[in-house]
N, C-alpha and C positions, 0 to 999 in steps of 0.2 A: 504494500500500500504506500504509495507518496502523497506526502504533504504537499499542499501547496505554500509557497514562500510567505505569499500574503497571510495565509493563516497563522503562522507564530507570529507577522507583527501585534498581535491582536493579544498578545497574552504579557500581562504585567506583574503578574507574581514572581517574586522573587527568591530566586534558586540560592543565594547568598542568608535568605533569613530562614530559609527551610535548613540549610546547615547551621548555621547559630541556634537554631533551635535543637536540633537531636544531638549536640555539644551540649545546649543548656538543660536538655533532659538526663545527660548523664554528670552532670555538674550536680542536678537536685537530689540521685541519688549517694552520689559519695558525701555532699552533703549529710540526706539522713544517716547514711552507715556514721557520719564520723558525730555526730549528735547523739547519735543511739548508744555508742560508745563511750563518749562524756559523759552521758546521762548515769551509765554502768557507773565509771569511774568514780564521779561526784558523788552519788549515792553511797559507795563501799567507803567513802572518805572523809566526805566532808557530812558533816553534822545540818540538817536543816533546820530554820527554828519550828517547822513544822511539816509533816509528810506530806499536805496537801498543797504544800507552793510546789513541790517537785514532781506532784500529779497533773496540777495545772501546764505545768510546764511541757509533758510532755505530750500532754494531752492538744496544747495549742501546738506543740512541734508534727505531732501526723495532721491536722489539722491544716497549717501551714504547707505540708507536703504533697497533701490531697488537691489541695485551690491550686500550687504550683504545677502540679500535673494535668489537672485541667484547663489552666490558663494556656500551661503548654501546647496542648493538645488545638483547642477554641485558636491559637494563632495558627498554629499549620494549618488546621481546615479556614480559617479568614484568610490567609497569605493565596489557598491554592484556587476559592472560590472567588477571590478578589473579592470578599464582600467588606462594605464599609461599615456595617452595622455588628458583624460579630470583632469586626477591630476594634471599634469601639467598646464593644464589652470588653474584649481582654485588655484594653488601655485599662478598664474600670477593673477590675481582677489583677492585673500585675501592680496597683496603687495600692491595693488590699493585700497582697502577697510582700511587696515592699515592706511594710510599714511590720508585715509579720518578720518580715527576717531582725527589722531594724530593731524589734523586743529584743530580738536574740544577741545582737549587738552593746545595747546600751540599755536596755530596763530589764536582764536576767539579773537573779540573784548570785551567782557564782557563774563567773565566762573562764573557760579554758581558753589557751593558747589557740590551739588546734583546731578547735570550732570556731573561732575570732578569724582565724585565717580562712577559714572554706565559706563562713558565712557571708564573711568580704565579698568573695569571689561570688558568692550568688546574687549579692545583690550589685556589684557592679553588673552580672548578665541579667540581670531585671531592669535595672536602668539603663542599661542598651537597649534591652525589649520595646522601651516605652518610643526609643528613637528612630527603631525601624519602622515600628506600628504608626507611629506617625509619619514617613516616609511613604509606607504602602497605601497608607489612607490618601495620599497627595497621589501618588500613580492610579491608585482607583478611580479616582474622580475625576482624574483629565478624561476627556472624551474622547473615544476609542479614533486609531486614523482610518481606519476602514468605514465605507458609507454603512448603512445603515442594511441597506441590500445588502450587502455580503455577509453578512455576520446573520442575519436571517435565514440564507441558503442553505439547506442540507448539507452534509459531506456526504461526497463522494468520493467513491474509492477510484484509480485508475491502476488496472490490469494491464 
């Protein structure tokens, strides 16, 4: 089957944020392994002034890891359907997943080393998120160069 040339100009999604994404998929789980980890550690170690700040804790940590996997998720299907309205929710979702790393950063009760570093690292690639999402939202919106005819046209295969 051949494409025709005029049908990729037609496509705006972006092959560079489908890879930033499944790099930022596997960023969010070595994240939880190295939290889940901490969490082991801190526990056997350090003294809480009560068990339920380090329930809460972890309880907002899967929490945090579940909205990141579906924000994940919510971009690569916005990126590949070009749509402007599920960008928009995951702009509204990675604002929400932000602000959960940034607990883990600066309002946890005891921060390791180790999670201070990998936490970094995800929310620099959440605050990239927010830059592409608003990039792809700009490419969506231009109006397509193909008239209006072609992009209505069936495919058709040439044998």
């Amino acid at each position: 089957m051949a494409v025709v040339s005029s049908e990729l100009t037609n496509v705006r999604s972006s092959i560079i944020f489908e890879i930033f994404l499944t790099i930022n998929r596997w960023a969010v789980l070595l994240w939880l392994l190295i939290e889940s980890l901490s969490f082991v550690y801190k526990n056997a170690t350090i003294i809480y002034p009560n068990q339920g700040l380090i329930a809460g804790e972890i309880i907002l940590m899967i929490c945090v890891f579940f909205f990141d996997l579906f924000r994940l998720l919510l971009g690569s299907i916005s990126n590949r359907t070009e749509s402007i309205l599920l960008s928009a929710i995951t702009i509204v979702l990675t604002v929400v997943v932000f602000f959960g790393y940034l607990y883990f950063v600066l309002w946890q009760l005891f921060v390791i080393r180790a999670e201070l570093i990998m936490t970094i690292i995800t929310l620099v690639f959440t605050a990239s998120d927010i830059v592409f999402l608003i990039l792809c939202i700009v490419f969506f919106a231009r109006p397509s160069p193909l008239p209006t005819l072609y992009r209505q046209m069936p495919y058709q295969a040439s044998f």
